[in-house]
C-alpha positions as CSV (number, residue, x, y, z in Angstrom):
1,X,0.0,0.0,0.0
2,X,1.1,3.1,-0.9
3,X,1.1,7.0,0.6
4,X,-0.4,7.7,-2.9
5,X,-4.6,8.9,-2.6
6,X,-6.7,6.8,-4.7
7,X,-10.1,8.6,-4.2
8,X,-10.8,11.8,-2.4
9,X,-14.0,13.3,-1.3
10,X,-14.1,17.3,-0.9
11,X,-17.1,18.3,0.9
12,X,-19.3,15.8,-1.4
13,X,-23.1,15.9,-0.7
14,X,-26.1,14.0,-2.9
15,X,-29.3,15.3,-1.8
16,X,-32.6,13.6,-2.5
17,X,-35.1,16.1,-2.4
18,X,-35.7,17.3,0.9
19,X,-33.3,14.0,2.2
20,X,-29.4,14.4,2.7
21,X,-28.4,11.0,1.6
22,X,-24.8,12.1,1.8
23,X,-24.0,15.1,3.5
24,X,-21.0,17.2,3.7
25,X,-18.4,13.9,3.8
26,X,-14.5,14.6,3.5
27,X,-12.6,11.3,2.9
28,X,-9.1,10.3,1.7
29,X,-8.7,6.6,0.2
30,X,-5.3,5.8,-0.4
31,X,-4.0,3.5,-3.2
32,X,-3.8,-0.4,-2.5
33,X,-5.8,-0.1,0.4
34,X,-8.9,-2.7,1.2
35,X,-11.1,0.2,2.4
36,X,-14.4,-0.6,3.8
37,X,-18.0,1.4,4.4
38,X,-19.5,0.3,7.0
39,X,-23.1,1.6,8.0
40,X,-26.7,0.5,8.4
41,X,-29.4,1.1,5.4
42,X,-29.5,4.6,4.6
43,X,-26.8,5.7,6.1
44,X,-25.3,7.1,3.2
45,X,-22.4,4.3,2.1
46,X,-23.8,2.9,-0.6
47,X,-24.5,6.4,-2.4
48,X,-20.7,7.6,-1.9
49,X,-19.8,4.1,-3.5
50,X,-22.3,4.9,-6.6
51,X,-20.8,8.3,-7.1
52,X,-17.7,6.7,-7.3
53,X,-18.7,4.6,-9.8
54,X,-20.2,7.5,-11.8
55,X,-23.7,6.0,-11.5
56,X,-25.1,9.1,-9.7
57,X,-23.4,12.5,-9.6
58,X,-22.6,14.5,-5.9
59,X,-25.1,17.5,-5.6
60,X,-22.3,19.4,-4.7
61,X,-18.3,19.2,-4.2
62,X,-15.6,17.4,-5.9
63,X,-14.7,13.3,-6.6
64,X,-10.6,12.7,-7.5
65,X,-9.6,9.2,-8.4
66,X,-5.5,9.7,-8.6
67,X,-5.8,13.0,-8.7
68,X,-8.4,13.7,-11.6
69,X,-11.7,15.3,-10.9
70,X,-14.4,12.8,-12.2
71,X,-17.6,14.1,-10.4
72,X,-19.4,15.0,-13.7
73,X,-17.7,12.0,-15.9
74,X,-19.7,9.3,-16.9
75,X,-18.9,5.5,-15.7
76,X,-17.6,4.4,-18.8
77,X,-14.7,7.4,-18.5
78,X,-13.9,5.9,-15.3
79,X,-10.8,3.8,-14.1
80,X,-13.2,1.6,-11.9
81,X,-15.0,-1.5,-12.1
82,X,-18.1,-2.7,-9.7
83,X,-18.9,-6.2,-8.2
84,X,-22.4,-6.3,-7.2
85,X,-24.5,-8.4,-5.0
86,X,-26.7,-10.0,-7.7
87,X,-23.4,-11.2,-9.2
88,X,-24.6,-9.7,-12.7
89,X,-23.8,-12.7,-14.8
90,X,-25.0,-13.7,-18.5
91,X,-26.9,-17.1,-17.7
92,X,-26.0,-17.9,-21.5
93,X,-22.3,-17.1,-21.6
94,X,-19.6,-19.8,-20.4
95,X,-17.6,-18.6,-17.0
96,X,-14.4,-18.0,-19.5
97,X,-17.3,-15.9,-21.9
98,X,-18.4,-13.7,-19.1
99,X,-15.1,-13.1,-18.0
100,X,-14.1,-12.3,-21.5
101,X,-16.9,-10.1,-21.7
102,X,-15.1,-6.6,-21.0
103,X,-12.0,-7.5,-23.4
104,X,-14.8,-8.6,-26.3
105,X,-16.2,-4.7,-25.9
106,X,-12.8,-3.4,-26.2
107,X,-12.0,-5.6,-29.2
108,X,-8.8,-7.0,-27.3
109,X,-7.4,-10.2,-30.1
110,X,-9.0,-13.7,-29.2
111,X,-5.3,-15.3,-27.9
112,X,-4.9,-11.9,-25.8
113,X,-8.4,-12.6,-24.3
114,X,-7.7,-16.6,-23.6
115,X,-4.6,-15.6,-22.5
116,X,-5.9,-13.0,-19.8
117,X,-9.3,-15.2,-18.6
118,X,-7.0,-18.3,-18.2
119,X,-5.3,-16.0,-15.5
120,X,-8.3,-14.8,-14.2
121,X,-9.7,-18.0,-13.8
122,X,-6.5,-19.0,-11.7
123,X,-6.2,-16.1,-9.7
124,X,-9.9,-17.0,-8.6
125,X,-9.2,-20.5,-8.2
126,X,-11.2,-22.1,-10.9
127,X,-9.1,-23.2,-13.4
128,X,-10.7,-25.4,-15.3
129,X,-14.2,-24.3,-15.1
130,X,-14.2,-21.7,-18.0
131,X,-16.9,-23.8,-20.1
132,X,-19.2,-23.5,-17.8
133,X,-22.7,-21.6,-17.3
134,X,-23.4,-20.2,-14.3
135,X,-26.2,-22.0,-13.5
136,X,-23.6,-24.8,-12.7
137,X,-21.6,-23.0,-10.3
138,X,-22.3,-22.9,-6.4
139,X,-22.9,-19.3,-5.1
140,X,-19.4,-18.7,-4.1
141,X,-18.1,-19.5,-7.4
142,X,-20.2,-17.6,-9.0
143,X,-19.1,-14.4,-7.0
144,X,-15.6,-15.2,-7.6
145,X,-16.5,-15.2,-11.9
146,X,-18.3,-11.7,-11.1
147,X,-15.1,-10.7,-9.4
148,X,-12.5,-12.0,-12.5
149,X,-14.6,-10.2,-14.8
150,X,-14.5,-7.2,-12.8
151,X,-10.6,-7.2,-12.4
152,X,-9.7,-8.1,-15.7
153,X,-10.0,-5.0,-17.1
154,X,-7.2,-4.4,-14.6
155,X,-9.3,-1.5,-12.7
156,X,-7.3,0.8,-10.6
157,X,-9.8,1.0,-8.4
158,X,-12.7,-2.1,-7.7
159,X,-16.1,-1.0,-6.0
160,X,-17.6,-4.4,-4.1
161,X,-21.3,-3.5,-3.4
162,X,-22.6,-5.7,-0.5
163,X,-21.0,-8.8,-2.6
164,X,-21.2,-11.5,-0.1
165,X,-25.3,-10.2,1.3
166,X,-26.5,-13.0,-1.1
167,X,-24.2,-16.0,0.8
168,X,-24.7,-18.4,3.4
169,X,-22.7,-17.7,6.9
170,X,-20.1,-20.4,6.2
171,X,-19.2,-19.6,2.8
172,X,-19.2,-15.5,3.4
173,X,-16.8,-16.4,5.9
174,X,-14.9,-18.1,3.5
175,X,-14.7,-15.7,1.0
176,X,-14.0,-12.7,3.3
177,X,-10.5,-14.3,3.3
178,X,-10.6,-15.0,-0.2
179,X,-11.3,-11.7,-1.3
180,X,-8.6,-10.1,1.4
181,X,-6.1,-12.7,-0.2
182,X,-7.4,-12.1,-4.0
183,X,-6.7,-8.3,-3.1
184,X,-3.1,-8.7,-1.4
185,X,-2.2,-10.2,-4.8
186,X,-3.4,-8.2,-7.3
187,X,-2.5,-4.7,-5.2
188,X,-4.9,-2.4,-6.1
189,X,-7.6,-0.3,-4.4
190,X,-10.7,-1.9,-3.0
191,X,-13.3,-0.1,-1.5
192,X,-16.4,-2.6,0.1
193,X,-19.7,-1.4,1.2
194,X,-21.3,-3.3,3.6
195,X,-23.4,-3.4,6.8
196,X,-21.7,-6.2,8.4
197,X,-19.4,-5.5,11.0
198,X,-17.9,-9.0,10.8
199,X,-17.2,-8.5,7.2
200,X,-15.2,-5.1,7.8
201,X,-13.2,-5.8,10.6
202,X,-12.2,-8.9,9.2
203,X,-10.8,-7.7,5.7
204,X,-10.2,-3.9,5.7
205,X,-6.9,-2.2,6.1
206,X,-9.6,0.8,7.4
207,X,-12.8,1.5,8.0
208,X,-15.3,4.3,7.3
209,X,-18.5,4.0,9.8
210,X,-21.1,6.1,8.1
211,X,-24.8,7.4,9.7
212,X,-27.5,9.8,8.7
213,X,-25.4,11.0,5.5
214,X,-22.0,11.2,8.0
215,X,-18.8,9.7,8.6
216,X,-19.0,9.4,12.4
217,X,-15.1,7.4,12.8
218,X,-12.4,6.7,10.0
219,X,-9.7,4.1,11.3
220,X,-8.1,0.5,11.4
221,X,-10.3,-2.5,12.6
222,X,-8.4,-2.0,15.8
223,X,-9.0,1.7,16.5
224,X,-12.8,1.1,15.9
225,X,-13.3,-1.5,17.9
226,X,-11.2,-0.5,20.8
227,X,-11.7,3.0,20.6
228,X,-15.1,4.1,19.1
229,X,-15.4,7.9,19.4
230,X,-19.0,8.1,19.3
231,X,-21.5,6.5,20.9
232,X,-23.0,5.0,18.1
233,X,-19.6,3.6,16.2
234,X,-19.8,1.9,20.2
235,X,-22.8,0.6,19.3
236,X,-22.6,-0.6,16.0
237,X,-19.6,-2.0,15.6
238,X,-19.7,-5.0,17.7
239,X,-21.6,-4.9,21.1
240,X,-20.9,-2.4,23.3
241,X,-22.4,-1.4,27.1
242,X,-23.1,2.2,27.1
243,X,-23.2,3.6,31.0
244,X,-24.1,7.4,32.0
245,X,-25.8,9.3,34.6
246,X,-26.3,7.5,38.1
247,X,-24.7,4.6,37.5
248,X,-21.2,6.4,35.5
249,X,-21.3,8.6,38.4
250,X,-21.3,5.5,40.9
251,X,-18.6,3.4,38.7
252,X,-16.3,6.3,37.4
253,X,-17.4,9.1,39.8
254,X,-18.7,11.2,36.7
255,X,-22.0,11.3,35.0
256,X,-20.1,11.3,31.4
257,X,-20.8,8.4,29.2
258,X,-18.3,5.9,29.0
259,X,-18.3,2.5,26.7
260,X,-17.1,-0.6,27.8
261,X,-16.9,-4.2,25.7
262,X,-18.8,-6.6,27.1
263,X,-15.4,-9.2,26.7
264,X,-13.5,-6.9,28.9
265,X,-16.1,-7.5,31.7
266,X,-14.8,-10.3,34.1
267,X,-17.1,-11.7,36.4
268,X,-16.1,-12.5,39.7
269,X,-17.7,-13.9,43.2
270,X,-19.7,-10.8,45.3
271,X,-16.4,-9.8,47.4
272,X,-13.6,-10.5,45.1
273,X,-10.9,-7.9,45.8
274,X,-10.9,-4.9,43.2
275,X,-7.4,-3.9,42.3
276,X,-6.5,-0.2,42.2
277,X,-6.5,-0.3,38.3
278,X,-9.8,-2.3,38.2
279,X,-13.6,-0.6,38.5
280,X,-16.0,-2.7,40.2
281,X,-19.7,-2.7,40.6
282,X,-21.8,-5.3,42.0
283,X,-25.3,-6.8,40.7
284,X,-27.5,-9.9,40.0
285,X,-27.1,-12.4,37.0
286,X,-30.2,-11.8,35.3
287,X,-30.3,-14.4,32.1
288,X,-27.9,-16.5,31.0
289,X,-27.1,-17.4,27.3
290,X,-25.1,-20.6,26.8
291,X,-23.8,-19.8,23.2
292,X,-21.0,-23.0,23.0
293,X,-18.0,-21.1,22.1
294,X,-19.1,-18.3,24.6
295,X,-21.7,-17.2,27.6
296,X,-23.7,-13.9,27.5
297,X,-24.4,-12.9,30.9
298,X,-26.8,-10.2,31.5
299,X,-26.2,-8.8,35.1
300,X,-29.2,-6.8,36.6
301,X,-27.0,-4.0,38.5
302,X,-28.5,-2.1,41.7
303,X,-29.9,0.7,40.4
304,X,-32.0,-1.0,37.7
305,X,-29.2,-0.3,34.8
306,X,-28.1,-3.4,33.2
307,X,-24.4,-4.7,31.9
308,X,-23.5,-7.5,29.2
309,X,-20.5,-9.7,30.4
310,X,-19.6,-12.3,27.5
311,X,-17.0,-15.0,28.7
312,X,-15.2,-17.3,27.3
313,X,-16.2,-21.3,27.9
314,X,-12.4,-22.1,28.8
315,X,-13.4,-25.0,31.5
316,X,-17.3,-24.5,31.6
317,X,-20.3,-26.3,30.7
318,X,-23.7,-25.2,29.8
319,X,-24.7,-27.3,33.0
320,X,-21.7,-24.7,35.0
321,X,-23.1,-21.3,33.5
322,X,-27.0,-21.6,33.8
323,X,-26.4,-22.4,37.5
324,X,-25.3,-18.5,37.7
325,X,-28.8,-17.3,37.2
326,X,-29.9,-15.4,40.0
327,X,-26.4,-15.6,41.1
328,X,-25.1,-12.3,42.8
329,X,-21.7,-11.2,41.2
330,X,-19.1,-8.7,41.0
331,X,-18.2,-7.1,37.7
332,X,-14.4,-6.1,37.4
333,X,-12.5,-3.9,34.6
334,X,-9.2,-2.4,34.0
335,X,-9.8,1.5,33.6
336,X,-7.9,1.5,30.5
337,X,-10.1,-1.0,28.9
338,X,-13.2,2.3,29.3
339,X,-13.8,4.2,26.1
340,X,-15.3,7.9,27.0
341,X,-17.7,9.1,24.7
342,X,-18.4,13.3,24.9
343,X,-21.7,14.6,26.1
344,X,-22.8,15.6,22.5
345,X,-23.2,11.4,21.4
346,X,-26.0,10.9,24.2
């Protein structure tokens, strides 16, 4: 990865109507980077990724890919290709056909085209399928032709729109390693869109967490998760126990909101000693959710608030855990392990 900006948003907006799908968003994409947006529906993501593309134009400000103002070029002009969700693929074309497809448009010489789809087809892993239709191809594979089609072209920058939304759990999984790998090889920008925090944190290099039109935190996996600067980045990006009022007041002697992640949370018997750089509160197991790999323990705390505790099964059963229901506990931390959030994110 280079120091080198791919894409670069100045003060790009796309207004709706009366709606501010995208409002006001300054962002910096740097070449060879797997760059993800991250967001729920409507926050604004998939728009910025479509003006990108050149499929709808920014109401106002300024699109750069490498330097070179495309806001009002059309997507053809464009040194990007798109992977969507639907995978996009001629039913009646072969796997090596579809791939092909781009080069065919551009009139690039039959043994060229073989040449360059044979390569594709190995860089995907499917060598050997290029006679093929796609109706013959498992879901996965089929995202990986819609992904050699899209590369071939050799894009300098590749927009993936949701592309794993149409997969099973398992094999998204799978390919959210394949598609990190595919990119490591080839070098060149990606830039995902997706709602899925597993997906993000798992492939990008950094993340953009978009809401209401807005980027709300720009940052590694890492500084997201362990350091969301907002209460909802907190929120959305994993799961995250928001305290404030009374009970911050009681735990950290001030009423400002702090985050804390449910993993950091150990829980303890009622008068286990509390270290000088631990916070302690007491409270009541609530529910307990045996979840194999992990417990969720929902602790009723005295002044009605409630905390999430997840712990590991190390040495436990789901026999050990449910016996802690209606259990009273104490809930340790290390203070550096609190995120504070400002008084504006309440």
């Amino acid at each position: 990865m280079s120091e080198q900006t791919a894409v670069l948003f100045k003060s790009i907006s796309r207004h709706f109507g009366e709606v501010k799908a995208v409002d006001s968003i300054d962002l910096e994409i740097r070449d060879g980077e797997f760059f993800s947006m991250l967001g729920p529906s409507g926050s604004g993501k998939t728009t910025c990724l479509r003006m990108i593309a050149g499929f709808d134009r920014p109401t106002s400000g300024q699109i750069l890919l490498y330097g070179q103002d495309v806001s009002q070029l059309p997507p053809y002009e464009r040194p990007v290709n798109t992977v969507f969700q639907d995978y996009a693929l001629f039913p009646h074309m072969t796997v090596g056909e579809n791939i092909a497809y781009g080069l065919m448009i551009k009139k690039v010489p039959v043994v060229e085209r073989k040449k360059r789809v044979e390569a594709m087809l190995d860089l995907v892993r499917l060598s050997g399928y290029g006679e093929r239709k796609p109706a013959q191809l498992s879901g996965g594979q089929r995202q990986r032709v819609a992904l050699a089609r899209a590369l071939i072209n050799h894009p300098k920058v590749l927009l993936l729109d949701e592309p794993l939304g149409a997969l099973d759990l398992k094999l998204r999984q799978q390919m959210q390693i394949e598609l990190k790998s595919i990119q490591q090889r080839v070098g060149i920008t990606f830039i995902f869109v997706t709602h899925d925090q597993e997906e993000a944190l798992t492939m990008s290099d950094r993340i953009a967490v978009f809401n209401l039109g807005k980027i709300e935190q720009v940052g590694s996996p890492a500084d997201i998760y362990e350091h969301p600067v907002t209460s909802f980045v907190a929120g959305f990006v994993g799961v995250s126990n928001l305290v404030k009022g009374d009970m911050a007041r009681r735990i950290i002697g001030s009423e400002q909101i702090f985050s804390i992640r449910p993993e950091k949370i150990h829980l303890d018997k009622p008068d286990a000693a509390q270290s000088d750089d631990e916070y302690a509160v007491d409270g009541k197991v609530r529910d307990v959710v045996y979840l194999g790999l992990y417990t969720r323990y929902l602790v009723e705390l005295g002044d009605g608030g409630d905390l999430v505790v997840v712990e590991q099964n190390l040495r436990t059963t789901s026999m050990d855990v449910t016996r802690l229901r209606g259990q009273s506990v104490r809930l340790l931390w290390k203070k550096e392990h609190i995120q504070m959030m400002g008084v504006e994110n309440a």
